[in-house]
C-alpha positions in Angstrom: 84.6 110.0 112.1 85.1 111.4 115.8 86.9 114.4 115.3 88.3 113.8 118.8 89.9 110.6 118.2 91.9 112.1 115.6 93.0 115.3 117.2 94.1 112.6 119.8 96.3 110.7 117.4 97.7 114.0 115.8 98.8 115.8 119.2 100.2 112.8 120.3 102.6 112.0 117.4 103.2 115.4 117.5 104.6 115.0 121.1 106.7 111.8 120.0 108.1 113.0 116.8 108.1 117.1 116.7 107.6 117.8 113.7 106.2 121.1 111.1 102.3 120.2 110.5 99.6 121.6 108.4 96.1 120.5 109.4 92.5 120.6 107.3 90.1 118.8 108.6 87.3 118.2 106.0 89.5 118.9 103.2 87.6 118.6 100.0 90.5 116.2 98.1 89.0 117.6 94.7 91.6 119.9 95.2 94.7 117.4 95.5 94.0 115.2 92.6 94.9 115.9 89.0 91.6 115.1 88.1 89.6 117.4 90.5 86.9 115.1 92.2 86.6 113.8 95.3 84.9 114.4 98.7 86.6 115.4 102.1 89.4 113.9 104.2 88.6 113.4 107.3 91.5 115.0 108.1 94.6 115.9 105.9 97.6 116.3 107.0 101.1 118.1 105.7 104.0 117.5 107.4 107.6 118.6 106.4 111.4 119.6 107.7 113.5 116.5 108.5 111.9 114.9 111.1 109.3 113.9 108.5 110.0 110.2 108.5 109.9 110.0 112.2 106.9 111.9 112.4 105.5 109.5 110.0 106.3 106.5 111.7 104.8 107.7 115.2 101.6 108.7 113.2 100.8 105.4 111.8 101.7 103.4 115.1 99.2 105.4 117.0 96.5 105.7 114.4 97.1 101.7 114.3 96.3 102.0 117.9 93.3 103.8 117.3 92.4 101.5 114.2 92.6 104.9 112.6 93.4 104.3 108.6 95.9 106.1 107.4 96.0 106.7 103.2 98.7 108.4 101.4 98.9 110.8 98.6 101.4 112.9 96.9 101.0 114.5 93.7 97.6 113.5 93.1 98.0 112.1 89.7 96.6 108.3 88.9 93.9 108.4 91.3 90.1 109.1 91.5 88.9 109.7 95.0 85.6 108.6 95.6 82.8 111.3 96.1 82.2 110.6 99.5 85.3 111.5 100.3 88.7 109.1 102.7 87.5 108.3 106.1 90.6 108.8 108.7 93.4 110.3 107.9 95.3 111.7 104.6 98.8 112.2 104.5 100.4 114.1 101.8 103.7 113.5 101.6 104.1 117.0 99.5 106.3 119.1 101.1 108.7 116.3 101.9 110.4 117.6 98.6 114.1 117.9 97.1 116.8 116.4 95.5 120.8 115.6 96.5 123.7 114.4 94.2 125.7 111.8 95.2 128.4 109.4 94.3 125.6 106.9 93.4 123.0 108.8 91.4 120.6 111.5 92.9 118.2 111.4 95.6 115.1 113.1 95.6 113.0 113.0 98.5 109.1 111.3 97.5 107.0 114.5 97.5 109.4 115.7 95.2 107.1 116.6 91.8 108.6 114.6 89.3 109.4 117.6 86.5 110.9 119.6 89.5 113.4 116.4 90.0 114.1 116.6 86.3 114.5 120.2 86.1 116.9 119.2 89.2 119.1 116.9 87.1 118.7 119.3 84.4 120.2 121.8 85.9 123.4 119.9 87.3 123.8 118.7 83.7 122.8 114.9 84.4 121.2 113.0 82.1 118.7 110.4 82.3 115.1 111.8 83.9 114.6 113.4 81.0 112.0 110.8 79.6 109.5 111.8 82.7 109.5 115.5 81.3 106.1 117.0 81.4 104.4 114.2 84.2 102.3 115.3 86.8 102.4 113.5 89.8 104.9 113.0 92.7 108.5 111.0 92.9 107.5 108.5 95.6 104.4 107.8 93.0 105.9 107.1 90.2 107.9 104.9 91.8 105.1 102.6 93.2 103.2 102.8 89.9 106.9 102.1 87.9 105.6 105.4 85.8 106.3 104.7 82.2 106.7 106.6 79.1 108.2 106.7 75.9 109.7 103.4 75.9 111.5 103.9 79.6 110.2 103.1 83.0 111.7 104.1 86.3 112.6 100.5 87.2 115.1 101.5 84.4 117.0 103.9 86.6 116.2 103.4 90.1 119.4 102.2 91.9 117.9 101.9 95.6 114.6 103.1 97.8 114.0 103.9 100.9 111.0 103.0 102.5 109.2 103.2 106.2 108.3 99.0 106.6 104.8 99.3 108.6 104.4 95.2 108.4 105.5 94.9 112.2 107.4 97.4 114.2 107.9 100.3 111.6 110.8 100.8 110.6 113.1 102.5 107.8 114.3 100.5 105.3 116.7 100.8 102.4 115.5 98.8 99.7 118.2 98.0 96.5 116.1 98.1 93.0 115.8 94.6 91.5 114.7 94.5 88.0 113.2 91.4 88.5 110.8 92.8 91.3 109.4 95.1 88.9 106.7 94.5 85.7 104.8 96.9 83.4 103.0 99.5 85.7 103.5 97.3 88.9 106.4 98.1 91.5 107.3 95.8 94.7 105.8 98.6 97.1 101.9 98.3 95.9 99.5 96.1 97.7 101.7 96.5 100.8 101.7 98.4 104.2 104.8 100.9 103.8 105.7 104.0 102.4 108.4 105.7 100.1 110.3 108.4 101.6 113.3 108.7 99.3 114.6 107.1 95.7 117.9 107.1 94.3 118.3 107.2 90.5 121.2 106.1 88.5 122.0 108.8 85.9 125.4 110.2 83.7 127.0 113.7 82.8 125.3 115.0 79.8 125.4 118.0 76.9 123.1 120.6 78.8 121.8 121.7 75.6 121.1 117.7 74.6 119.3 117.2 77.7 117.1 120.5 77.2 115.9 119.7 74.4 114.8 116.1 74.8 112.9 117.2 78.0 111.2 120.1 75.2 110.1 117.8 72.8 108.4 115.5 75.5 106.5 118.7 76.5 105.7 119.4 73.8 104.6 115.9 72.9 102.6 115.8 75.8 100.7 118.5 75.3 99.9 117.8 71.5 98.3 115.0 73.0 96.0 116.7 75.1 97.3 115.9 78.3 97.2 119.3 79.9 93.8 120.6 78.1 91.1 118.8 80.3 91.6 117.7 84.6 92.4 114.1 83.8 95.0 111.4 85.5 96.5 110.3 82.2 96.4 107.0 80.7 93.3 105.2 82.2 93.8 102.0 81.1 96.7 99.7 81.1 98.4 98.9 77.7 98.6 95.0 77.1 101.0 94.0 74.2 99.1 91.0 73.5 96.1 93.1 72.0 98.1 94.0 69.3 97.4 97.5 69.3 97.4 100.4 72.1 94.6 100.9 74.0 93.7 103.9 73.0 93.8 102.5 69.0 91.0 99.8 69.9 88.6 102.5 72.0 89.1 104.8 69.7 88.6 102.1 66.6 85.2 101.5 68.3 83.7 105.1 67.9 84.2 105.7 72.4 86.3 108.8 71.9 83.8 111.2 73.0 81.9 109.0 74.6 80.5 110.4 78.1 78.8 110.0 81.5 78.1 112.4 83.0 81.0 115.3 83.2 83.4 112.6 82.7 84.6 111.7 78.9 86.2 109.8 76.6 88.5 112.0 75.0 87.8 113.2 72.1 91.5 113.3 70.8 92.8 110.0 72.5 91.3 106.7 73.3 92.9 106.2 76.4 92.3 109.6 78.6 89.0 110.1 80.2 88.6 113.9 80.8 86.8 115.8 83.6 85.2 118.3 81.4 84.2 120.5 84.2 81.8 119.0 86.8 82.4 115.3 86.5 82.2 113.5 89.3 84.3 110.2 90.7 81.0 108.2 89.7 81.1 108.8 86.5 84.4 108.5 85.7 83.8 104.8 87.3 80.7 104.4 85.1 82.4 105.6 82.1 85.3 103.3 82.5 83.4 100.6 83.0 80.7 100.9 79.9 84.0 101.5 78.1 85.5 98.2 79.1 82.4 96.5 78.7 82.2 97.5 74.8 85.9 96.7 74.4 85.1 92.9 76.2 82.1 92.8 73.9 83.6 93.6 70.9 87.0 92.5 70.9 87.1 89.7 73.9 90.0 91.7 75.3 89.4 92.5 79.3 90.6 96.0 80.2 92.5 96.6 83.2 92.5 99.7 84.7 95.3 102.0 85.2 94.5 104.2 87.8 93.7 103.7 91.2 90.8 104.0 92.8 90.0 105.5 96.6 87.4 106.1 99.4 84.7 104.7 100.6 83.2 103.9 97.6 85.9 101.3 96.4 
């Protein structure tokens, strides 16, 4: 992409909006995804300080202008960037990061990693994050993906989001949390042009010590699982309660774990994790996923859908 075009766009929102900026062009994304592949951005981009929602909103109006895309991406987790890398522009909404209290919950801004908001909450001795203990990923993320664990889900606690509406004239939004609006893994926000800039979560005084120690054994859980031995996103798949069983049960049932394509593999010690053992690339994660859902469909009649999400030019 004309490297011109985007300086353009940059300087110009830059004028609009001032605002603190980190810029890589050709950034190899391998390095923001949990699962370490992916080719170059075009152009990533890092902004922070307050004026981040501003900046943010003068940024996509001019790279709409320039019919520029614009993709965003926060803690990295859930996603498998194609190896050929995001044409246009990244925005990583990273250091946009921290948490208030207030009289309704507590507010944490969307780059905000999600165990830094629960050590947050933690800390002031409120109860009610501790359930997301342990997940990688980003606050504004898990809110789009309604991140779910251990029998909760954040529709459980999310009392309001804020949100930059890019549909028409962009503007910020307030948006109150409707139970209704949100289903297993699936959040009002996907499939739509806007962005998360802040949540508010509903939470309660709690025992310090209590509160400690649930967050440990999720940890701890996590990590007897696996989670943190291999570059992965998590689960892959999406469960469905009317196969009866997890999805991991049914791959692993059918001899997949350890399974591989490439660098990328079932895992040996859960069904439902594909694993970058060390030089997998986005291709054959895709390939694996998709030999995997064919045996399943084969075997079992049950049609896998698939958890993460997938980005680049290869979609």
């Amino acid at each position: 992409m004309n490297k011109d075009i985007l300086i353009n766009i940059i300087e110009k929102s830059k004028n609009e909006t001032p605002c603190d900026l980190d810029i890589f062009y050709n950034e190899p994304l391998c390095d923001h995804t949990t699962f370490k592949v992916g080719g170059p951005a075009d152009v990533l981009l890092r902004p922070c300080g307050e004026n981040f929602p501003r900046f943010c909103i003068s940024l996509f109006k001019n790279a709409r202008t320039a019919d520029i895309p614009v993709f965003i991406i926060g803690g990295g987790a859930n996603i498998v960037v194609s190896d050929s890398g995001i044409r246009g522009i990244v925005l990583d909404t990273s250091l946009w990061n921290g948490g208030e209290i207030c009289g309704e919950g507590i507010i944490f801004k969307s780059g905000t990693k999600i165990d830094d908001a629960v050590n947050f909450a933690a800390e002031a001795g409120l109860s009610g994050l501790e359930f997301l203990a342990g997940m990688p990923g980003a606050v504004g993320g898990s809110v789009y993906m309604n991140a779910r664990c251990y029998g909760k889900e954040i529709s459980d606690i999310l009392t309001w989001t804020e949100i930059i509406d890019f549909k028409n004239e962009p503007e910020i939004k307030r948006i109150t949390a409707d139970k209704n609006d949100f289903e297993y893994k699936k959040s009002p926000f996907q499939n739509k042009d806007n962005l998360i800039i802040k949540a508010c979560f509903s939470v309660k005084n709690g025992d310090n010590k209590t509160i400690q120690n649930e967050m440990e054994k999720n940890r701890k859980d996590r990590e007897a699982k696996g989670h943190y031995l291999f570059p992965c996103a998590g689960s892959i798949f999406k469960n469905n309660r009317e196969f009866g069983k997890p999805i991991g049960q049914i791959i692993d049932e059918l001899g997949l774990c350890g399974f591989q394509i490439g660098g990328a593999q079932v895992a040996p010690f859960h069904g439902n994790i594909i694993i970058n053992t060390g030089n997998a690339a986005a291709q054959d994660i895709r390939a694996l996923m998709n030999e995997v859902s064919e045996k399943v469909k084969n075997s079992t009649g049950f049609i896998l859908e698939a958890e993460v999400i997938f980005a680049g030019q290869d979609r």
